[in-house]
PATI-976490 format. One record per residue: residue number from 1; residue in one letter; z, x, y negated of N, C-alpha, C, O in turn. Coordinates in steps of 0.02 Angstrom, whole numbers. Example, Ala and Ser with C-alpha at 12.3 -4.5 7.8 and 13.67 -1.06 7.14 Angstrom:
% PATI-976490
> num;residu;nzz;nxx;nyy;cazz;caxx;cayy;czz;cxx;cyy;ozz;oxx;oyy
> 1;A;390;660;284;390;615;225;390;660;165;423;712;166
> 2;S;354;642;112;357;684;53;394;645;-2;402;670;-57
END
This chain:
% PATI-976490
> num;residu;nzz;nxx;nyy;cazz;caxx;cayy;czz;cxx;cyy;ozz;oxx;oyy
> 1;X;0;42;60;0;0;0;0;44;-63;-46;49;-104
> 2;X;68;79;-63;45;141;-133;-9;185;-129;-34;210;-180
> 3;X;-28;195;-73;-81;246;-68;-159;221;-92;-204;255;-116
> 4;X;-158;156;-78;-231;91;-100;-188;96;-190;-236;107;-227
> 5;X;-150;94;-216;-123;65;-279;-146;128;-327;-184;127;-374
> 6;X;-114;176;-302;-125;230;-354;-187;237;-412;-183;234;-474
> 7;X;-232;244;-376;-299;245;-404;-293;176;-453;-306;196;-510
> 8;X;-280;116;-454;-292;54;-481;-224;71;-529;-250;75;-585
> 9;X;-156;83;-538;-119;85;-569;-122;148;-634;-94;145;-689
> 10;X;-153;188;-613;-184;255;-653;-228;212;-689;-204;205;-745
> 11;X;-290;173;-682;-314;149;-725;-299;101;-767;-321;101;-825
> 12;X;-250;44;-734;-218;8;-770;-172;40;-836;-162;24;-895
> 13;X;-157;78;-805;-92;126;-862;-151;155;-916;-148;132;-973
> 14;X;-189;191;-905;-258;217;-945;-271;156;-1007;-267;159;-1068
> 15;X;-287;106;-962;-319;34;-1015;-265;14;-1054;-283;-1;-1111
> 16;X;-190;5;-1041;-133;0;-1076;-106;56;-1114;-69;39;-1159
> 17;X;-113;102;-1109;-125;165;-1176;-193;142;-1211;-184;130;-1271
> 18;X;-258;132;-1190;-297;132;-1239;-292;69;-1271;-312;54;-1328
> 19;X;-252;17;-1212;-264;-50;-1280;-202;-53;-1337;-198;-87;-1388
> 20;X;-149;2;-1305;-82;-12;-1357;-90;51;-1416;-56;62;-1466
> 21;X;-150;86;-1389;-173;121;-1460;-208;88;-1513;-190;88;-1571
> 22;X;-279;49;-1481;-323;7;-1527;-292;-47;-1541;-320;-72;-1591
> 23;X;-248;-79;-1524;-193;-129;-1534;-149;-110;-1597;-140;-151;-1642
> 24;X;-131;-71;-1599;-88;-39;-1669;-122;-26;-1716;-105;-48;-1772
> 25;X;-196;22;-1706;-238;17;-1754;-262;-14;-1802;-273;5;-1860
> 26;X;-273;-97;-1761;-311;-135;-1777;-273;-194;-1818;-295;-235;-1859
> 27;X;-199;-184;-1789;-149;-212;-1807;-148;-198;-1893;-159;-232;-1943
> 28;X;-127;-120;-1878;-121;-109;-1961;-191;-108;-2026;-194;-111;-2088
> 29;X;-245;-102;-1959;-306;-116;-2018;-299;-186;-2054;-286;-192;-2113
> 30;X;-309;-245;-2001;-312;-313;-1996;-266;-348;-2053;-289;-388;-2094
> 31;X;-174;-321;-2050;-132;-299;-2085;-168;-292;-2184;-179;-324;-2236
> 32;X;-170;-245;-2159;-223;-207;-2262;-272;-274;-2266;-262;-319;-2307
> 33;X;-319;-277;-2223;-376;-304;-2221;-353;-376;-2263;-369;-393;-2320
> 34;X;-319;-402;-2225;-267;-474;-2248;-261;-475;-2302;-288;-517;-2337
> 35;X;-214;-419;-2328;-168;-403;-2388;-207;-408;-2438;-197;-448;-2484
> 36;X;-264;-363;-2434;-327;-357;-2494;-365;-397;-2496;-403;-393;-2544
> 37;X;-378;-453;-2450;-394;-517;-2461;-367;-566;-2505;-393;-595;-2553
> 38;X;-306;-570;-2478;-243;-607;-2521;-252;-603;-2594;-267;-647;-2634
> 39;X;-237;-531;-2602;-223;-518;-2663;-286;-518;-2691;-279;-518;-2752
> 40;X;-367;-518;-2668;-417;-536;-2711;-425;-584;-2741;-431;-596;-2801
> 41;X;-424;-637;-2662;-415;-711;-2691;-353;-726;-2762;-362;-756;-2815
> 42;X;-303;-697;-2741;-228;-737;-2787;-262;-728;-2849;-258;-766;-2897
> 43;X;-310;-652;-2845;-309;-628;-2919;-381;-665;-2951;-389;-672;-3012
> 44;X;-416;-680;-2914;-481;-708;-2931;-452;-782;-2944;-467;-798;-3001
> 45;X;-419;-830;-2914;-402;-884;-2937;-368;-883;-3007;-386;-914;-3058
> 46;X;-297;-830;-2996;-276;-841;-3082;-311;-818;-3141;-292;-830;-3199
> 47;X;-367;-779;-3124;-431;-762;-3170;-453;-810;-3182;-452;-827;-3242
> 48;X;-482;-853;-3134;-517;-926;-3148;-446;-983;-3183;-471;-1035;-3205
> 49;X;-405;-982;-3186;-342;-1019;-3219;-361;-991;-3267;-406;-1025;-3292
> 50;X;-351;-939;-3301;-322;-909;-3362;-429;-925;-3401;-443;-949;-3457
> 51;X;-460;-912;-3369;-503;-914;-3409;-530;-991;-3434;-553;-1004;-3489
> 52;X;-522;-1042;-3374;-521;-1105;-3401;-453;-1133;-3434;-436;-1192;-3436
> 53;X;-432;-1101;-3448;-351;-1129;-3487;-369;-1106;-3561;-377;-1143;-3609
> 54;X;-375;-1036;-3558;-386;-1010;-3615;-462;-1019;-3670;-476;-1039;-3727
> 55;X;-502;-987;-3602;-558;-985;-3639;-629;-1068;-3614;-668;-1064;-3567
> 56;X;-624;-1116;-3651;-669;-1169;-3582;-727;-1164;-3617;-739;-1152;-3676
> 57;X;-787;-1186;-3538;-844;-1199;-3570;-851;-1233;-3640;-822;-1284;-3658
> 58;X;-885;-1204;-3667;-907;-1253;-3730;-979;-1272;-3717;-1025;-1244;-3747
> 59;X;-989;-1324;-3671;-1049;-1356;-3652;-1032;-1416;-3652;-1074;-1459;-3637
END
């Protein structure tokens, strides 16, 4: 039974290092990725507030 396993548990362990590496990676890209979204939008909306508050079409 361990002797059939080895080979399959070595790779399993392999794919669980590489997915708990690209997993963290992607984590903290995804993370920023979010963040700088957020904060485009928040800032592009109160741009669009402040400029129709302040400044409005005159059409």
């Amino acid at each position: 039974m361990k002797k059939c396993n080895t080979k399959w548990t070595r790779t399993i362990r392999r794919i669980d290092e590489l997915y708990y590496l690209i997993s963290g990676m992607s984590r903290i890209f995804l993370f920023h990725l979010a963040l700088y979204f957020l904060l485009n939008y928040l800032f592009g909306f109160l741009f669009f507030i402040f400029s129709c508050t302040f400044f409005p079409l005159s059409k």
